[in-house]
C-alpha positions as CSV (number, residue, x, y, z in Angstrom):
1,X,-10.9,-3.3,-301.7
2,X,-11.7,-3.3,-298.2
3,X,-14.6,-0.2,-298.5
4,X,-16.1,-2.4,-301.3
5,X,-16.3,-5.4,-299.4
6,X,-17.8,-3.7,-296.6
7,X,-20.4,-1.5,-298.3
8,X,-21.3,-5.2,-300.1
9,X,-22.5,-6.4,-297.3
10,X,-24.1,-3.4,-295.8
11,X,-24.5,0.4,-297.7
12,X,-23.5,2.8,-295.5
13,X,-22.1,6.5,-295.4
14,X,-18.5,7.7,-295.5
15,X,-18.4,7.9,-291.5
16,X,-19.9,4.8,-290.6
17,X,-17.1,3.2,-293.0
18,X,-14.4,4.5,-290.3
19,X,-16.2,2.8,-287.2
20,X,-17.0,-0.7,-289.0
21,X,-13.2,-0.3,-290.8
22,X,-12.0,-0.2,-287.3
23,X,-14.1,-2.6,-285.8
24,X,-12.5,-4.9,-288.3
25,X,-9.2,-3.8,-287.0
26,X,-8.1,-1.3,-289.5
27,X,-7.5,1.3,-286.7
28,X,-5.3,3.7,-289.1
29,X,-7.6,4.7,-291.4
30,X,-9.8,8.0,-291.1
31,X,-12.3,10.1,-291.9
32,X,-10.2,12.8,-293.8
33,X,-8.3,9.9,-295.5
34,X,-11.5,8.0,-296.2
35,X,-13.8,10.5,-298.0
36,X,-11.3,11.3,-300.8
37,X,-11.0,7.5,-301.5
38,X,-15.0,7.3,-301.4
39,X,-14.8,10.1,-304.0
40,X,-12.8,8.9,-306.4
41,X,-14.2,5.5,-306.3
42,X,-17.8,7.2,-307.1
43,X,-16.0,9.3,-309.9
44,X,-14.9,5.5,-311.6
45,X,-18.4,4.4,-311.6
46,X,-17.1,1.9,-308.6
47,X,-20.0,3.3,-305.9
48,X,-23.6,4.9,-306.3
49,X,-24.5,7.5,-304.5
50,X,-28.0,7.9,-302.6
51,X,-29.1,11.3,-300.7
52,X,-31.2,9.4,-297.5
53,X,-32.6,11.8,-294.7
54,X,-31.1,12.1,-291.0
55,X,-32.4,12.9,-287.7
56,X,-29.8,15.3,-287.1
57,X,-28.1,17.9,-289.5
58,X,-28.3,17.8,-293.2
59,X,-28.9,14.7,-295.6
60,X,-26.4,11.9,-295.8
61,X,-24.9,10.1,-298.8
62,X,-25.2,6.7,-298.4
63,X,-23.1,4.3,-301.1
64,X,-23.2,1.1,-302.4
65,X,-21.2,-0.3,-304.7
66,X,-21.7,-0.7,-308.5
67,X,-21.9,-3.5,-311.1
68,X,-18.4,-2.1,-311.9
69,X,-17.6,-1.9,-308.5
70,X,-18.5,-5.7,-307.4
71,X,-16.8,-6.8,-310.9
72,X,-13.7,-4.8,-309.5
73,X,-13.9,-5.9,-305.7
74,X,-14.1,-9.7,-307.3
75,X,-11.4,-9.0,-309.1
76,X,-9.1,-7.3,-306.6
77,X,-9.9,-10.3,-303.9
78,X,-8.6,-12.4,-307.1
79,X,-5.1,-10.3,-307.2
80,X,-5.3,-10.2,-303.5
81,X,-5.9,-14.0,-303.1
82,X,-2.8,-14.8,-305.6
83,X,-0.8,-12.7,-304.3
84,X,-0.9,-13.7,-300.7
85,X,-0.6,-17.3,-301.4
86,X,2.6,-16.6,-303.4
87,X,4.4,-14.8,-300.8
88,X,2.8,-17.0,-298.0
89,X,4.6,-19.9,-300.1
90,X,7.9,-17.9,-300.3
91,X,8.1,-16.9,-297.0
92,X,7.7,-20.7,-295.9
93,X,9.9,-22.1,-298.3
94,X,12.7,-19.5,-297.1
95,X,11.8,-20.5,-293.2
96,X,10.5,-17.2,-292.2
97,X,7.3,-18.3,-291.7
98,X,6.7,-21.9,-290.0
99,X,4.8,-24.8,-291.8
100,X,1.5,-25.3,-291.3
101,X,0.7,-29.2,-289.7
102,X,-0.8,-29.7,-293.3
103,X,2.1,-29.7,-295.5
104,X,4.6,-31.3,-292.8
């Protein structure tokens, strides 16, 4: 979900998906655990795939996600947003997490 959100807002290639991943804070994921993902998300039909130039060394594959892909990352987000809010609600009601000012 997080790959497609970020190659929403900017295409990019597989390595420049580590930097701004960790420059979001998601420090744990790399490269050699990155590029498979990318893969198999091109082999759903979730990301395109563009050859572009570089300055140095051979051509890069820049992607961007697909219609499918943005109809998935929508949906995911959906899950995500359910989710979260259910176990948000859980853990307050059970006193694990505090309440926030607005529902005192």
């Amino acid at each position: 979900m997080c790959l497609l959100a970020l190659l929403t807002e900017q295409p990019c290639h597989a390595y420049d998906l580590t930097k701004r991943l960790a420059a979001q804070g998601v420090t744990d994921v790399g490269y050699g655990t990155l590029y498979p993902l990318v893969t198999r998300l091109r082999r759903q039909g979730l990301l395109e795939e563009q050859t572009e130039p570089s300055t140095a060394g051979p051509p890069r594959k820049v992607f961007t996600p697909s219609a499918a892909g943005r109809r998935a990352l929508a949906d995911w987000a959906g899950q995500w947003w359910s989710t979260t809010a259910a176990i948000t609600a859980l853990l307050t009601r059970t006193g694990v997490l505090p309440q926030s000012e607005e529902s005192t």
